[in-house]
N, C-alpha and C positions, 0 to 999 in steps of 0.2 A: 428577568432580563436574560435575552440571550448571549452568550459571551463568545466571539467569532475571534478571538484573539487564535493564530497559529505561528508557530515556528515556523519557515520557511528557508531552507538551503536549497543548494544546487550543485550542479557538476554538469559533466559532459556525456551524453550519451555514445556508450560503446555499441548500440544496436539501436534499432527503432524502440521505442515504450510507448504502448498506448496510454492516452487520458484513463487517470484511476485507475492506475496497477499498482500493483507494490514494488517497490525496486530496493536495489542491494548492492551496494560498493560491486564494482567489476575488479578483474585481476591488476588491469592498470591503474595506478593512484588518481583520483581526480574525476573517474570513468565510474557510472552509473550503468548499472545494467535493470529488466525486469526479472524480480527478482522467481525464483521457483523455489520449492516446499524446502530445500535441502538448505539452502541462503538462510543467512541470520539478515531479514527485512530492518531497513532503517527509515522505511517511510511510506508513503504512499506518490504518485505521480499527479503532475498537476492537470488542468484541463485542458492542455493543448500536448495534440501528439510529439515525440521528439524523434527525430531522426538521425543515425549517425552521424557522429562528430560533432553535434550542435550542443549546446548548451540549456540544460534546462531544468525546471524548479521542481522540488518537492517537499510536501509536506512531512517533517519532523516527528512534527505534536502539534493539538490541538481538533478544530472538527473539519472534516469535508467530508468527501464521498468515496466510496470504494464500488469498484465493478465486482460482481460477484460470482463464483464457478459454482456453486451448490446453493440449496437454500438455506438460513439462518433465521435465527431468532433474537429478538431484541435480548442485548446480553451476552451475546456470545465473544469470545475474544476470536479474533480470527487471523487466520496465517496465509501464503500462499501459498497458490497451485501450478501446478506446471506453466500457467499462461500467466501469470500475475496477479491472479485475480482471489480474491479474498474467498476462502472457508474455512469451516470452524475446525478449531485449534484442539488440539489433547494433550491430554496431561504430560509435561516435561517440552511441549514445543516453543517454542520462542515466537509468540505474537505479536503482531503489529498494530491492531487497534479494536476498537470494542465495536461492535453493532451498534446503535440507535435506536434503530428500526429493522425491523423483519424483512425480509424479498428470497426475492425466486432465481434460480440461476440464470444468469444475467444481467439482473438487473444493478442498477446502480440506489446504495444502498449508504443514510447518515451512518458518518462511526467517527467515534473519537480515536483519531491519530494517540497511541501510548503505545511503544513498545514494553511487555511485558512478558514474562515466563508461565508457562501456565501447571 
């Protein structure tokens, strides 16, 4: 059986975040931003895009999807990249969720939401 159970929080968007980026507390309290390599990621972004000052969800923990900047292999933990978008993680980084499944940059790829150190 598949188990679809996710953590689900939110905030407000301090800039636009595409569907399935990874995002990261911004400087203001309460403020999501997408997140890039140097951010410690607290989640992933949900399926609809968010535009300044609005409100909107992300994934914790648990499974969805991630957009992806390089290609990956099932297994991999992954982090972000300049654009939000998931690849693979090196030793001492602070990752945001594990692969599922393999894909090609771009694509949109299963991964279990788990922040983790790698």
């Amino acid at each position: 059986m598949h188990d679809n159970r996710q953590i689900i929080l939110g905030g407000v968007a301090s800039a636009a975040i595409e569907p399935y980026r990874i995002v990261a507390h911004a400087p203001t309290a309460g403020q999501l931003k997408r997140a890039i390599s140097a951010d410690v990621p607290i989640g992933v972004s949900s399926d609809t895009a968010a535009i300044i000052n609005t409100r909107t969800d992300y994934v914790a923990h648990g499974p969805h999807r991630l957009r992806v900047g390089a290609a990956v292999t099932p297994g991999a933990w992954l982090k972000a990249d300049a654009n939000g978008k998931g690849v693979p993680a090196s030793v001492g980084d602070v990752a945001i969720a594990r692969a599922l499944q393999g894909g090609a940059i771009d694509e949109l790829v299963d991964v279990l939401v788990q922040p983790y150190k790698v």
